[in-house]
DRENNU-619246 format. One line per field, with one value per residue (C-alpha): x, y, z; residue number from 1. Coordinates in steps of 0.5 Angstrom, whole numbers, plus 500, padded with zeros to 3 digits. Example, Ala and Ser with C-alpha at 12.3 -4.5 7.8 and 13.67 -1.06 7.14 Angstrom:
BEGIN
east: 525	527
north: 491	498
up: 516	514
k: 1	2
end
This chain:
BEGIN
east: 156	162	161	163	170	172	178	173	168	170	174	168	164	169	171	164	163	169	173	169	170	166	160	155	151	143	139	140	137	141	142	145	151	148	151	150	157	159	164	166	159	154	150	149	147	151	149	154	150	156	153	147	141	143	146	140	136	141	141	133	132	137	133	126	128	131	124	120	125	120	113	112	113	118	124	132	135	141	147	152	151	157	158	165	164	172	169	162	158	155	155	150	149	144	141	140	133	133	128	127	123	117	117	122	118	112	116	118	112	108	103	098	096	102	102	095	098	104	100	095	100	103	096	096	103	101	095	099	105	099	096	102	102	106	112	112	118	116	109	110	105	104	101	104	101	104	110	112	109	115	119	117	118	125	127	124	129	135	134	132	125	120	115	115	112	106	104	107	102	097	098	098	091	087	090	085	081	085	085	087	094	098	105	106	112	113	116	111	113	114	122	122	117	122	118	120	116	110	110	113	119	121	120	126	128	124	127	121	117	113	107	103	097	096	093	101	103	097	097	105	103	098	102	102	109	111	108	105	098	097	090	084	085	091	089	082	088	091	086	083	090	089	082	079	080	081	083	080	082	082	087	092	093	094	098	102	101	103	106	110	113	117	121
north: 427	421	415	414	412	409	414	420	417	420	416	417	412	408	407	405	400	396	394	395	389	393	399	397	403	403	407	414	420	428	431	425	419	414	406	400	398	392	391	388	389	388	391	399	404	411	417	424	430	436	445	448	445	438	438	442	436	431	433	434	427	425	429	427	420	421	424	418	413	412	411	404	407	402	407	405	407	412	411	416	423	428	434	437	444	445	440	443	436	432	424	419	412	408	401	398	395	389	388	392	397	397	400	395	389	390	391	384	380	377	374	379	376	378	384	387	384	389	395	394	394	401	404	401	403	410	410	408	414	419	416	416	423	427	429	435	438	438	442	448	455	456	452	447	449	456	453	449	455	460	454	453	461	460	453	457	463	459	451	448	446	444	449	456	463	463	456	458	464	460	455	461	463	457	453	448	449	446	440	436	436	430	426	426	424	428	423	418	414	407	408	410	404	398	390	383	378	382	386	392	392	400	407	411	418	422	430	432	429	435	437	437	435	428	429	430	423	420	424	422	416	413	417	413	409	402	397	402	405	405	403	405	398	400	405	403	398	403	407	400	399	406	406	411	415	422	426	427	428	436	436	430	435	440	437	433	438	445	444	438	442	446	441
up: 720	720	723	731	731	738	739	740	745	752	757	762	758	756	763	765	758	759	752	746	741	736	733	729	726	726	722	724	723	721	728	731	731	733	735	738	741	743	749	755	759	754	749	750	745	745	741	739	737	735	735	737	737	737	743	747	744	747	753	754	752	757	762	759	761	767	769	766	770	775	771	768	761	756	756	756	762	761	764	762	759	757	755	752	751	748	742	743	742	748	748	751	753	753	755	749	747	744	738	731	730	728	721	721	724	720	712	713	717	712	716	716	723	727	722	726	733	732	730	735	740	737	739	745	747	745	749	755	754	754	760	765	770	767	771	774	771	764	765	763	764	757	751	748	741	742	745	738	734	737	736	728	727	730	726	719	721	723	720	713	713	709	711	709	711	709	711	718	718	716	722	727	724	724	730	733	739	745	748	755	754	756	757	750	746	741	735	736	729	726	728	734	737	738	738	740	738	736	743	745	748	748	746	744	742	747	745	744	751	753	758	750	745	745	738	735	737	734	727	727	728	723	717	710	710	705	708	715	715	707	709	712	717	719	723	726	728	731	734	737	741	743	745	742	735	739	732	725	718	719	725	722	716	721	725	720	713	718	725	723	717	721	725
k: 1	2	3	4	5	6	7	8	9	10	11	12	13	14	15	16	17	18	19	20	21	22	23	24	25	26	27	28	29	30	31	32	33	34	35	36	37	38	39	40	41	42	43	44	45	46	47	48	49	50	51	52	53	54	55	56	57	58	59	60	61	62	63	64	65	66	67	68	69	70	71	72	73	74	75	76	77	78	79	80	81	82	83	84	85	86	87	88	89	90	91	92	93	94	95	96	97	98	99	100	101	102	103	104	105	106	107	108	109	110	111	112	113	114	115	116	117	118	119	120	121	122	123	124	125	126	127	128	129	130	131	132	133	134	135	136	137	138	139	140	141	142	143	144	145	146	147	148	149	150	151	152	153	154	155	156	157	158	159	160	161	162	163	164	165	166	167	168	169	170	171	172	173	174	175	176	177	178	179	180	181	182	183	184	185	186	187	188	189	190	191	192	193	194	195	196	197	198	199	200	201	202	203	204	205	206	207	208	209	210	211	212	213	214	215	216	217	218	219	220	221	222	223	224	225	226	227	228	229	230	231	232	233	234	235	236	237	238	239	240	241	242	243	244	245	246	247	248	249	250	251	252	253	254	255	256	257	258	259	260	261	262	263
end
C-alpha cells in the first residue's frame, strides 16, 4: 500500500493530534500503513488498513488493547480508532513508544552482555503477557488450536500463504495434546517487542491477542533470524527469562513449519 499522505488522514484524528509537522515510516509489514507522525501534541503512531480482512484485523487490535488497558502489560494506549465504510479502510491512533525493537537492538548491540540482557528480557516479558488473567471478553468456548485451523482452511481459500492443502491436512491430523490456554499474543516476535536501554519499553501488534497455546508465542519467538536466536544460547536465554522451557523441538515445527504457514 502507498505511503500515508496528511491529506487522507480523518479530520477526528487530526483534530485530536494538533498540527502535524511531519510522517516518519517505520518498518512495516503487508496489511497496514503504518507512521509515526510528529505534530503539535507530540509523537503518536497512526496505523491505516484498506478492504477485508485487514480492517477486521485493525479493529480487533484496537479492541484487544482496550481490553488489556487495565492489566499491568507494556501496551501503547489507543487514542482514536476510525472506521470509514464509504472508503472501506479503518484508521488508529496510538501512543507511541519509545525505543527500537529488538530485532533492531540486538542486529547493532555489540557487547554481548547487553545482547544477553535484551534476550533475557524478551523471554521474561512473554512470561508475563502468558501470566496476566485473560480478559473476559477474549476467551471463548472452542479450542483456540481449532479456532486458528478453521481459520487457515479460510486463509488457504481466500489469501496467498506459504502453506498448501496437503500440509494444512496434515496439521489437522497430528495436532498436539492440549495445554493450559493463556493470555497469549499471537505474533510474538523480535519486531513486535520494543527496548529502551536493554529493558522492555512495549509490546505491540496485538491483532492476534486471544484466549490461546502459549507455546505459539514461544515457538514464534525463538525462530532463527540474523543476528537473533541462530544459536542454542540464544534461546536458553530466553527460556531462562521466561522461566521454564514450556515446548520442545516437535511442537516448535508444528507450530512454526504447519499452523503458522497459513497466517
Amino acid at each position: 500500500m502507498q505511503p500515508i499522505q496528511i491529506y487522507e488522514i480523518p479530520t477526528e484524528i487530526k483534530d485530536f493530534v494538533g498540527t502535524i509537522k511531519s510522517i516518519t515510516f517505520p518498518r512495516q509489514g503487508y496489511t497496514s500503513n503504518v507512521g509515526v507522525i510528529e505534530c503539535k501534541n507530540g509523537f503518536f503512531v497512526l496505523k491505516r488498513t484498506k478492504g477485508m480482512p485487514n480492517n477486521t484485523s485493525l479493529n480487533r487490535e484496537v479492541s484487544v488493547l482496550n481490553h488489556l488497558a487495565a492489566t499491568n502489560l507494556p501496551i501503547p494506549t489507543v487514542h482514536q480508532f476510525v472506521e470509514q465504510e464509504t472508503n472501506n479502510q479503518s484508521w488508529a491512533l496510538f501512543e507511541l513508544i519509545e525505543g527500537e525493537t529488538v530485532r533492531t537492538a540486538l542486529s547493532n548491540e555489540v557487547a554481548e552482555e547487553k545482547r544477553q540482557e535484551i534476550i533475557f528480557n524478551f523471554g521474561k516479558i512473554l512470561a508475563q503477557v502468558h501470566s496476566t488473567p485473560c480478559p473476559s471478553e477474549l476467551i471463548y468456548e472452542k479450542s483456540w488450536l481449532d479456532e486458528m485451523l478453521a481459520q487457515a482452511d479460510i486463509n488457504l481459500k481466500t489469501s496467498t500463504v506459504d502453506g498448501d492443502a496437503e500440509l494444512l491436512q496434515h496439521i489437522k491430523v497430528i495436532k498436539p495434546a492440549e495445554i493450559k490456554q493463556v493470555l497469549i499474543h499471537g505474533d510474538f516476535t523480535i519486531d513486535n517487542v520494543i527496548v529502551n536501554h536493554g529493558k522492555v519499553a512495549g509490546i505491540i501488534d496485538w491483532g492476534g491477542g486471544s484466549y490461546g497455546d502459549p507455546r505459539y508465542d514461544v515457538s514464534l519467538a525463538v525462530r532463527p533470524k540474523p543476528k537473533a536466536f541462530e544459536t542454542e544460547n540464544d534461546k536458553e536465554l530466553f527460556f531462562k527469562g521466561y522461566g521454564a522451557r514450556i515446548m520442545n523441538e516437535w511442537d516448535y515445527n508444528y507450530f512454526v513449519k504447519g499452523l503458522y504457514e497459513f497466517f
